[in-house]
Every structure is written in C-alpha cells, then in structure tokens.
C-alpha positions in Angstrom: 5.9 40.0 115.0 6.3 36.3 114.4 4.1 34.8 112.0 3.2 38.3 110.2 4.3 39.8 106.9 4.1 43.5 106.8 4.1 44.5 103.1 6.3 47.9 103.1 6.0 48.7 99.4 6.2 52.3 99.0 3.3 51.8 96.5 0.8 49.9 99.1 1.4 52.0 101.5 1.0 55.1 99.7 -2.7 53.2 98.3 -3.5 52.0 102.0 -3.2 56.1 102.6 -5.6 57.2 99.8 -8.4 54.3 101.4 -8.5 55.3 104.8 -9.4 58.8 104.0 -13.1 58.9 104.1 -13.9 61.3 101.4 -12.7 58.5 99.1 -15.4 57.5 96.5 -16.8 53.9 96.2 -15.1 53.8 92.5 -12.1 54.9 93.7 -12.1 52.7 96.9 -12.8 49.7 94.9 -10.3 50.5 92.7 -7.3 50.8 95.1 -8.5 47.6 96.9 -7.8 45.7 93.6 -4.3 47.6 92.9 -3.0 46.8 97.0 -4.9 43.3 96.4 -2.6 42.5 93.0 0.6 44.0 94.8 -0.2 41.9 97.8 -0.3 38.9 95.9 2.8 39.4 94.0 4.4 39.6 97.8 2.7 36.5 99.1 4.3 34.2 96.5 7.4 35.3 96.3 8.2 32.0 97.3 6.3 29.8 95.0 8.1 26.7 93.8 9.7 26.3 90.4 10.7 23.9 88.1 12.8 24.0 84.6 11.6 23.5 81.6 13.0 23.3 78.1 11.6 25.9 75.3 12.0 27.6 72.1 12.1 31.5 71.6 12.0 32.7 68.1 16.4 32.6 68.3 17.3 29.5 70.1 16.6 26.6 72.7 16.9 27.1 76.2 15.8 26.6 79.7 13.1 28.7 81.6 11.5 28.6 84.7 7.7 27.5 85.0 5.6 27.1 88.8 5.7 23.4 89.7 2.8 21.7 90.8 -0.8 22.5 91.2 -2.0 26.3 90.6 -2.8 28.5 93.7 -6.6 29.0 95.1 -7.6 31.9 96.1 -10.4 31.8 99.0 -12.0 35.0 100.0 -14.4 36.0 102.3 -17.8 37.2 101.5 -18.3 39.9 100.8 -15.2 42.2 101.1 -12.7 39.4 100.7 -13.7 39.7 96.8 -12.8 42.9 96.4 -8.7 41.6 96.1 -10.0 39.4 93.4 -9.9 40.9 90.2 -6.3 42.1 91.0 -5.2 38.8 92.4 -6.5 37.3 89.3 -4.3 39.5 87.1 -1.4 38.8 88.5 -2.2 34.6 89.0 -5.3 34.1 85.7 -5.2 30.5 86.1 -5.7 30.2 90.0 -8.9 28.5 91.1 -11.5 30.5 93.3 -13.3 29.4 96.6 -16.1 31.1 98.4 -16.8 31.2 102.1 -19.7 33.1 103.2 -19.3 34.4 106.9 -20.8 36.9 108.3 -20.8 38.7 111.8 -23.1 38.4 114.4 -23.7 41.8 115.2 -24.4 41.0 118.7 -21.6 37.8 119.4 -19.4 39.0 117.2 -18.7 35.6 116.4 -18.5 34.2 112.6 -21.6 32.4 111.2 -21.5 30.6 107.9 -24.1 30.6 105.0 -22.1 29.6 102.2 -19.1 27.8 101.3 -17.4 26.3 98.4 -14.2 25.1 97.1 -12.0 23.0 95.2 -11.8 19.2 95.7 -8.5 19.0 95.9 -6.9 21.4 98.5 -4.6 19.1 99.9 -3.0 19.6 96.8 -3.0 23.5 96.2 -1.5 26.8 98.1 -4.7 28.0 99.3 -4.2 32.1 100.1 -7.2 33.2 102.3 -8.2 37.0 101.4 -10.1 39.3 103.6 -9.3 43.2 104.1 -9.6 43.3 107.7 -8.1 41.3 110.5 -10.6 42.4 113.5 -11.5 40.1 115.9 -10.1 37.1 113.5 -13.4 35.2 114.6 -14.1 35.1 110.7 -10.7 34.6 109.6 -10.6 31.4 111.9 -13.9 30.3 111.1 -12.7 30.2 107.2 -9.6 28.6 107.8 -11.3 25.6 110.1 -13.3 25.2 107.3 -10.9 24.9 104.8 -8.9 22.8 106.7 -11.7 20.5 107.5 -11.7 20.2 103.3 -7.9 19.0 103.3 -6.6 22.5 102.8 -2.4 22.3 104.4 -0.6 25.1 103.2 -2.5 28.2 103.8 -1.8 31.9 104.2 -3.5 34.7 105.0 -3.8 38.2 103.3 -5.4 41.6 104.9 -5.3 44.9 103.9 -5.2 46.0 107.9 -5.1 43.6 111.0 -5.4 44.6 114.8 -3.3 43.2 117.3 -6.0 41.7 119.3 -6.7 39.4 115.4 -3.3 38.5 114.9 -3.1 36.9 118.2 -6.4 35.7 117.9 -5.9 33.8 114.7 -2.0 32.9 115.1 -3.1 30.7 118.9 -5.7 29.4 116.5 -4.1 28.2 113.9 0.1 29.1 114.2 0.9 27.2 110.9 -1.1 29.9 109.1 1.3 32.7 108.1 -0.2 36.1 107.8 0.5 38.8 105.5 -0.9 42.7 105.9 -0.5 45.8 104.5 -0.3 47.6 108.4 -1.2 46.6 111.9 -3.2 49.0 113.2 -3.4 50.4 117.0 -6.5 48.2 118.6 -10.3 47.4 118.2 -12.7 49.7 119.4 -16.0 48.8 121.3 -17.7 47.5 118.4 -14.9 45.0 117.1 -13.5 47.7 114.3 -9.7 48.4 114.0 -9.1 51.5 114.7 -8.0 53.9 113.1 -8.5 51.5 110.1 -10.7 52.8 107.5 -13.9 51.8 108.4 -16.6 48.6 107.2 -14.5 47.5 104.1 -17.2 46.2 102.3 -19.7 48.9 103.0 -17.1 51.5 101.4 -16.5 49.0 98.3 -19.9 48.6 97.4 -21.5 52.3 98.8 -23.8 50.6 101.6 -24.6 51.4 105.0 
C-alpha cells in the first residue's frame, strides 16, 4: 500500500499477538505497548541523517557517525498515544515531547481538541506523530493539521494497528505524511473500532471502562 510501512519484525508481531488477546493484564498491556513502541521507533528512523565527526576512543583517533541536525519530536495523542513514550524515549533520550489532546466525539466521531502543545521550532525537527490505532483517522488528521499549522514539514506517523478505511482517510488528507504500523487490520465496525484489533487502546493501558 503506498504511503504505509508495515513493521514485519518477528518480535512486533509476535508482541502485537500477546495484546490483542483479551485476557492480557493492564501491566502487561502497558508493558508490551512500550516494547512494540521502542521497536517501532528504531524502524521509523532508519533513515535519519548523519554527519561525521572526529573522536577519541581510549586507543586512537577516528571518525564516527553522529545524527545531523536538530533532534526528533515525538507528538502523541492523548491519551493512548503516550503509552509508546517511555519506549520511544529509550531508544531517542534526547527527543523533545509535544502533546495534543483529542478526543472523540462519541456521537460524530469527529476529533475535538482540548489541549495542545509543542515545540517552537518544528519547521526545524522530524516530528513522528504516535497513536496506537488508526480508526477513522479523524484524530490522526486533526493532530497533524495542527501541527502543521505550527510549522511542522517532515512528519510521520506511527500506529500499533490501522484500518483501511484510516489509511485512506489520512493519506487523501495529508499524502506527504508517511505512515508506519505494526498490521492493517480487516475494517471498522459500526462504532468506528478496527476490527479485529484489540479493542479501546487506552482503556486496556490504563484498566478503564
């Protein structure tokens, strides 16, 4: 599918498996969104630039490699987006953070905001978007407007699980906005969930109903 990463890994897929089972625990949920969220990230900047630089090791000069420019921010969306956090943040310590508050109208569906902020300099920074599902995209396009409206240019997005009827929904939206997922599930049902999925991601992280 143009535009969209699927992230093969033996190891996410095998982690994806263990958090659509719905005996999981909250712990153990939680825990396996931060592994897949840390393993996603390594994927998603595989491609980060470089430059050399000149340093001593305890036996001799020489020349290593470094990431050139400005360091990544990493925008998810509240809540469940900040569950790939602490992984993400493992992997990348010095990336900055941005929070965007969406949340769904239950009715609509559609994406409404109470909360959102961010670095003043995106223009300048890879920002990667996190959320762990790609439903409807409404929210996912909502977040990106806004970064964009903020300078944001070189975005990409990250899910745990998109649906078909998302990826098209967010890739006529915005089709400079490469997405990356760890499976692309069969369709939405009724109610706007992905199907089979794995149910409300942020109702299993944090054990709410």
């Amino acid at each position: 599918m143009q535009g969209v990463t699927v992230v093969d890994h033996p190891l996410v897929q095998h982690k994806l498996t263990l958090m659509r089972d719905k005996e999981r625990s909250t712990k153990g949920f939680r825990q396996l969104l931060n592994e897949i969220g840390m393993l996603l990230c390594y994927e998603v900047t595989r491609d980060l630039p470089i430059e050399r630089i000149q340093i001593e090791t305890p036996m001799t000069t020489m020349e290593g490699a470094q990431i050139a420019g400005k360091k990544l921010v990493l925008a998810p969306i509240l809540r469940a987006g900040v569950g790939f956090l602490d992984g993400m943040l493992t992997l990348v310590p010095a990336a900055r953070v941005a929070h965007i508050g969406l949340y769904r109208d239950p009715e609509s569906l559609q994406a409404v905001e109470y909360y959102f902020k961010a670095p003043s300099d995106l223009a300048d920074r890879m920002v990667l978007v996190l959320d762990p599902m790609l439903a409807t995209a409404n929210s996912a396009v909502a977040a990106i407007e806004r970064l964009k409206e903020r300078g944001a240019k070189d975005l990409r997005f990250v899910c745990l699980l998109a649906a078909p009827e998302g990826i098209e929904r967010l890739r006529s939206a915005h089709p400079d906005v490469h997405i990356w997922t760890a499976a692309i599930d069969e369709r939405l049902n009724d109610h706007g969930y992905i199907v089979p999925g794995l149910g409300d991601a942020g109702d299993r992280m944090y054990g709410t109903r």
